[in-house]
C-alpha positions as CSV (number, residue, x, y, z in Angstrom):
1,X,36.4,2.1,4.8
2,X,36.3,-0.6,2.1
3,X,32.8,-0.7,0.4
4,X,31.6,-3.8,-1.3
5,X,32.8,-4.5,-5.3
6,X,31.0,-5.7,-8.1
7,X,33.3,-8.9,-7.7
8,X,32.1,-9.2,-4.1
9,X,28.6,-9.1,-5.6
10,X,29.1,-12.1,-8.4
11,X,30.7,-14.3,-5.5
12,X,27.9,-13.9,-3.6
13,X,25.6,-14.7,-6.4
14,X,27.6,-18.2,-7.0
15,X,27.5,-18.7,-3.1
16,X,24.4,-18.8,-3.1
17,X,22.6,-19.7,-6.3
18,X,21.3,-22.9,-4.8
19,X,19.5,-22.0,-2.3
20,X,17.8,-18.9,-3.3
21,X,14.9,-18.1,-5.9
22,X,16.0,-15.5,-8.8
23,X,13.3,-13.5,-8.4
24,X,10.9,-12.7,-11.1
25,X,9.9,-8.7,-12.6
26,X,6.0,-8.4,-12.3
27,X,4.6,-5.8,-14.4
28,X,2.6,-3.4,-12.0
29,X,1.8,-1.0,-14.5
30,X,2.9,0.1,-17.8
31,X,6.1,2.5,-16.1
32,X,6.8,-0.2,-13.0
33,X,8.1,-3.3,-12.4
34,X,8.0,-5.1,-9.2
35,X,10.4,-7.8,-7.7
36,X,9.1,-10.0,-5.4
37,X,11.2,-11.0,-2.6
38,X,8.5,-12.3,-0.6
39,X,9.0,-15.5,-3.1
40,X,12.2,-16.5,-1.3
41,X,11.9,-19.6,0.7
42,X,11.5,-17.6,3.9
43,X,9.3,-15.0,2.9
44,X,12.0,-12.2,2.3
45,X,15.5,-10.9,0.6
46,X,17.5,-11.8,3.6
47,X,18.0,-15.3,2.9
48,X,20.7,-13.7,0.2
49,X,22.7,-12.4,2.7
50,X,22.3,-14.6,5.0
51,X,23.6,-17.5,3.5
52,X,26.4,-15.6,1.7
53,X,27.5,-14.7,5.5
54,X,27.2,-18.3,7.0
55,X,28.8,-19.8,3.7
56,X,31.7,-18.0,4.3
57,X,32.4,-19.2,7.9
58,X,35.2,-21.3,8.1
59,X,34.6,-25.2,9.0
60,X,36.5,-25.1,12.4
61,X,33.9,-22.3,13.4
62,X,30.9,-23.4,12.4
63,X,30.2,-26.3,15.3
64,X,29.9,-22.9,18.2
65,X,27.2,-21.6,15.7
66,X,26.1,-18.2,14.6
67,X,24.3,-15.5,16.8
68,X,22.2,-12.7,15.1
69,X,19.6,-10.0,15.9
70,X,16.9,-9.1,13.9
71,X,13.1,-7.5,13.9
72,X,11.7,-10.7,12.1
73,X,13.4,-11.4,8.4
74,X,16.8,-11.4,9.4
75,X,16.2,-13.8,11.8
76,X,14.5,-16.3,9.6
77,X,17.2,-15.8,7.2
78,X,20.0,-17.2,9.6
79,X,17.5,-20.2,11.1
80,X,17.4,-20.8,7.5
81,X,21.1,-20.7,6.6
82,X,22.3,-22.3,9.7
83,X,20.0,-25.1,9.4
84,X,20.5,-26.0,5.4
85,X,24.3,-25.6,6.2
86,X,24.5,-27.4,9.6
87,X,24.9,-24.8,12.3
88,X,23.2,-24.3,15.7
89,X,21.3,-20.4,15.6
90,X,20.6,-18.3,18.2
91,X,18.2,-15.3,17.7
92,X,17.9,-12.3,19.8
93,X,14.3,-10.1,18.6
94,X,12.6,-7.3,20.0
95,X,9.5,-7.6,21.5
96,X,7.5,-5.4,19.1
97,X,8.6,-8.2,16.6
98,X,5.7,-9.7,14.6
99,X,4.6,-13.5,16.3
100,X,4.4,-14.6,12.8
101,X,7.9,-14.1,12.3
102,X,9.5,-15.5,15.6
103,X,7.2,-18.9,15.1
104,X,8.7,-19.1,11.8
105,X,12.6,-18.5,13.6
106,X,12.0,-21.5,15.5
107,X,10.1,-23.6,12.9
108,X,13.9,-23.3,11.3
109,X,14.9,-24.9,14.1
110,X,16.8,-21.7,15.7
111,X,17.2,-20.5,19.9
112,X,14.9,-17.1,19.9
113,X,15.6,-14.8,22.8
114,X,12.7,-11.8,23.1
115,X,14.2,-9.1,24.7
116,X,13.7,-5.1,24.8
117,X,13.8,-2.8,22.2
118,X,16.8,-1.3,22.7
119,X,18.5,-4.2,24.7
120,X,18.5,-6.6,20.6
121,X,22.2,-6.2,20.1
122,X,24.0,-5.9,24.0
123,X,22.4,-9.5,24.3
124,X,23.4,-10.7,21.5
125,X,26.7,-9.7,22.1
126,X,26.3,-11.8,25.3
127,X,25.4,-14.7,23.3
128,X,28.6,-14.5,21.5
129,X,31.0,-14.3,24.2
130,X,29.3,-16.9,26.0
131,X,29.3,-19.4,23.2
132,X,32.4,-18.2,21.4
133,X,29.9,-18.2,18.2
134,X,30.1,-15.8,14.7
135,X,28.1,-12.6,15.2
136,X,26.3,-12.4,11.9
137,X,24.0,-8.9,12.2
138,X,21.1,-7.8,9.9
139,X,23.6,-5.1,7.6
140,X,26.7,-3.9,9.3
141,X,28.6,-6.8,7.4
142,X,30.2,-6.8,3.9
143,X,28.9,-10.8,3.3
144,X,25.8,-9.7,4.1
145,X,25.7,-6.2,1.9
146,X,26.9,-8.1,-1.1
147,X,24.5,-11.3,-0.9
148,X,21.9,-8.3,-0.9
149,X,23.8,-7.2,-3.4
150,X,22.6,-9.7,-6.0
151,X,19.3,-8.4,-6.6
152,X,20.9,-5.7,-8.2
153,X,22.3,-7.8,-10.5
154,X,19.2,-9.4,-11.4
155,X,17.5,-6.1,-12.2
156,X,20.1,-5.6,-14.5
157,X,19.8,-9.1,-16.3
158,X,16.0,-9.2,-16.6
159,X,15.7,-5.3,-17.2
160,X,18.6,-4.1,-19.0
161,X,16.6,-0.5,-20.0
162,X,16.1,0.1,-15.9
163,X,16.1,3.7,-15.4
164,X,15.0,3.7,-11.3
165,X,15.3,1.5,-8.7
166,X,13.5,1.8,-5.8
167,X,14.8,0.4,-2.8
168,X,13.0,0.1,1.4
169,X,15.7,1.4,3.8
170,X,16.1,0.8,7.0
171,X,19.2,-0.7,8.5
172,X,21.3,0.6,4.6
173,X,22.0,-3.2,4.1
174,X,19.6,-4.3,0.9
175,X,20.0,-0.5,-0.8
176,X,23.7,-0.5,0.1
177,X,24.3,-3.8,-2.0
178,X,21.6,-3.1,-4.8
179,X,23.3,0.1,-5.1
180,X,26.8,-0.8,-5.5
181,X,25.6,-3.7,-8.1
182,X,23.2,-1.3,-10.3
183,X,25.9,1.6,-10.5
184,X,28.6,-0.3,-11.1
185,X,26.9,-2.2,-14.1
186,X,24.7,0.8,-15.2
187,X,26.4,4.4,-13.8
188,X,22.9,6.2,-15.1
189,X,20.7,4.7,-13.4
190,X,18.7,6.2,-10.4
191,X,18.9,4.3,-7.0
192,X,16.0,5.8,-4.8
193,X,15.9,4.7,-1.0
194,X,12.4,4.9,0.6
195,X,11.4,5.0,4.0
196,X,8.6,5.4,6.4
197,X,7.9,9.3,7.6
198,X,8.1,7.6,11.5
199,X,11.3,6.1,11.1
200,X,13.0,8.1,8.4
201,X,16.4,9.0,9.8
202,X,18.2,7.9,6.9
203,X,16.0,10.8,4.8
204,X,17.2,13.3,7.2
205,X,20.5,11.6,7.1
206,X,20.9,12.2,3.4
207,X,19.5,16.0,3.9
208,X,22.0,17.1,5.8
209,X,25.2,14.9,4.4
210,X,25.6,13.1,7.8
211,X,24.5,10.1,10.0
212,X,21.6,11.5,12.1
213,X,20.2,9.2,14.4
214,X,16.7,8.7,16.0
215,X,15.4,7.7,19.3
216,X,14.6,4.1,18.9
217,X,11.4,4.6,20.4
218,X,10.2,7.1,17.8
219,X,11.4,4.7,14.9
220,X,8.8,1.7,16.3
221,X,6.0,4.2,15.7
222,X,5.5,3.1,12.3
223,X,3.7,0.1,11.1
224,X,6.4,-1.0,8.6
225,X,8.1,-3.3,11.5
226,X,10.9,-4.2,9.3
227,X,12.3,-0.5,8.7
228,X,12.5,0.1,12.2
229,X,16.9,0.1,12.1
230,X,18.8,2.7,11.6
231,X,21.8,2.9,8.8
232,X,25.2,2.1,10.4
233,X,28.8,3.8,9.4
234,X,28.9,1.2,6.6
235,X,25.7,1.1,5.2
236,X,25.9,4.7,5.3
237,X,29.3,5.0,3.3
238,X,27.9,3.0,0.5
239,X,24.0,5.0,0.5
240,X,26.3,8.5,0.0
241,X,28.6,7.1,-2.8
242,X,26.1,5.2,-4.6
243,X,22.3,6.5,-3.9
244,X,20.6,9.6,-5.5
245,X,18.3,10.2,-3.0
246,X,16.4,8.7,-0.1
247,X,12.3,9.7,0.2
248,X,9.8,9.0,2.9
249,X,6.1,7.8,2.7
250,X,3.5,8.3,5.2
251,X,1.3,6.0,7.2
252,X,-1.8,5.6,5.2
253,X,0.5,5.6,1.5
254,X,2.3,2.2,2.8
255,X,-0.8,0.4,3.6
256,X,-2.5,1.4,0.5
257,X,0.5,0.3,-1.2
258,X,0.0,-3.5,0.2
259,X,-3.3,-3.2,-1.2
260,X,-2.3,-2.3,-4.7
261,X,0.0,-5.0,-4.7
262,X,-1.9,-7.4,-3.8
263,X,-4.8,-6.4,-6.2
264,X,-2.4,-5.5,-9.2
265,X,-0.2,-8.2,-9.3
266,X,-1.7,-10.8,-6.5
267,X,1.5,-10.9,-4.5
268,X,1.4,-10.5,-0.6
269,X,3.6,-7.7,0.5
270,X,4.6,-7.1,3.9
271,X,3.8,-3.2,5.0
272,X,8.0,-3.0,5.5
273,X,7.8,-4.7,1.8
274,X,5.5,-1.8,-0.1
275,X,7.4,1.4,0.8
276,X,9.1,1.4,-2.4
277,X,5.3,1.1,-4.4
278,X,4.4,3.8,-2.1
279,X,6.8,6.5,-3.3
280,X,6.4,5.5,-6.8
281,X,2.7,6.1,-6.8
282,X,3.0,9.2,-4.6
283,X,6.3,10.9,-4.9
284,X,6.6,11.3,-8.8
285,X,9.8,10.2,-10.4
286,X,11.6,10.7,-13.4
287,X,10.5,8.9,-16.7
288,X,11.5,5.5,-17.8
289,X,11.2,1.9,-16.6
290,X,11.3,1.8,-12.5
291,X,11.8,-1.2,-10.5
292,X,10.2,-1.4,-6.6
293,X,11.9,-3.5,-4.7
294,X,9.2,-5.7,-2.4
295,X,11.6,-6.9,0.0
296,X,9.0,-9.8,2.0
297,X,5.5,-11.0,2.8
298,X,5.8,-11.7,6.1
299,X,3.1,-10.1,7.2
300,X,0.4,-11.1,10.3
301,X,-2.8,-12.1,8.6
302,X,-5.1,-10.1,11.1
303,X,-3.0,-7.0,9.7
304,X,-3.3,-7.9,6.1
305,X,-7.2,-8.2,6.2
306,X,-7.4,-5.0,8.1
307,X,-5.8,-3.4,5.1
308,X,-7.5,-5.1,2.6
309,X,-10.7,-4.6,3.7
């Protein structure tokens, strides 16, 4: 199985320099560093991939359109791409998907189809067959990895004396790219995975040195709606070359996380978004500079007040 280059990485990053934000470091406190992804234009780090992914279509394909499936960001991030490079979207999401972030789909101008939980990706396969479009999923696809890929390489840039990265796992495809970017520019550095105690399959995965999968229904008990996946033969090749270790966070840790965000640096994270804040403030971690990863801010506003209080 081919894993994604650091060449595949600084493609990506050309691909899609103008229409994503280089994200800035926020200082958090005096060891940690967060990067906001929720300061793309749709809210979250999947635009990167995204548009690498759709870029890379070729012409005579693009008029039968793309076809993806997605909890919420991934979603937004292909209405996104397909609309600022000229392609029809359709969108299958689960039904335990966040309003806010099926509204937004279609705002981008994008087909949504709500369907079961576990019925995302047989429809979507449907879609494609019917419409002869180009399947673009959340993480099982190198364009995708390696536009995720690029935050890695920002890390790097802005903080050259990075000793941790934190990363949210859920479907492997943002830690998979980070990963391969930040070890292959900087061996030393520690690539942490976090995940929610509900859904934390890839934690178990790493534990025992293979794929171990979870009922689906057990992985939608936690309120990070964005980590709901689960890491695919891909994502998983790169997380056991390139990660160090893969943690889980409980319940009450991620939503307090949203609310030191929010109060520490005055950024709105998503509770998928603050796993990798939780682990740092609960999990301890080796010394140096640390980076968390807040992958999006696309959280329901009757959520976010409950939190902060």
């Amino acid at each position: 199985m081919r894993l994604v280059t650091l060449e595949d990485v600084h493609a990506a990053a050309a691909a899609i320099a103008p229409h994503v934000v280089h994200t800035p470091l926020l200082s958090f406190d005096s060891g940690l560093w967060i990067k906001p992804e929720s300061l793309q234009p749709i809210g979250a780090f999947k635009q990167r991939g995204a548009v690498n992914a759709l870029s890379r279509i070729p012409s005579e394909d693009r008029a039968r359109g793309v076809v993806a499936y997605s909890s919420g960001n991934h979603a937004q991030a292909v209405a996104y791409a397909a609309k600022i490079l000229g392609m029809p979207a359709a969108i299958v999401v689960p039904n335990n998907t966040p309003q806010l972030k099926i509204d937004a789909t279609r705002a981008h101008g994008a087909e949504v189809f709500v369907v079961g939980i576990t019925e995302r990706e047989s429809r979507a396969y449907e879609l494609v067959e019917e419409r002869k479009a180009t399947l673009i999923p959340p993480f099982d696809h190198p364009d995708v990895i390696a536009g995720q890929g690029t935050i890695g390489l920002e890390i790097c840039a802005d903080l050259p004396d990075v000793a941790t990265v934190l990363v949210p796992v859920s479907g492997g495809g943002l830690i998979s790219g980070v990963a391969a970017a930040v070890k292959s520019l900087r061996p030393n550095v520690r690539v942490i995975g976090v995940e929610p105690e509900l859904a934390g399959d890839t934690a178990a995965s790493f534990a025992a040195g293979e794929l171990v999968r979870w009922d689906a229904h057990d992985r939608a008990r936690t309120v990070a709606d964005g980590l709901r996946a689960e890491a695919s033969e891909l994502t998983w090749a790169h997380i056991r070359e390139y990660v160090d270790d893969v943690v889980t966070v409980s319940e009450d840790e991620i939503r307090d996380a949203v609310k030191q965000i929010a109060r520490r640096t005055r950024v709105v994270s998503e509770t998928s978004g603050a796993v990798a804040v939780a682990a740092y403030l609960n999990r301890g971690l080796p010394a140096g500079p640390a980076v968390a990863i807040v992958s999006g801010g696309n959280i329901e506003p009757a959520l976010l007040a409950s939190i902060l209080g």
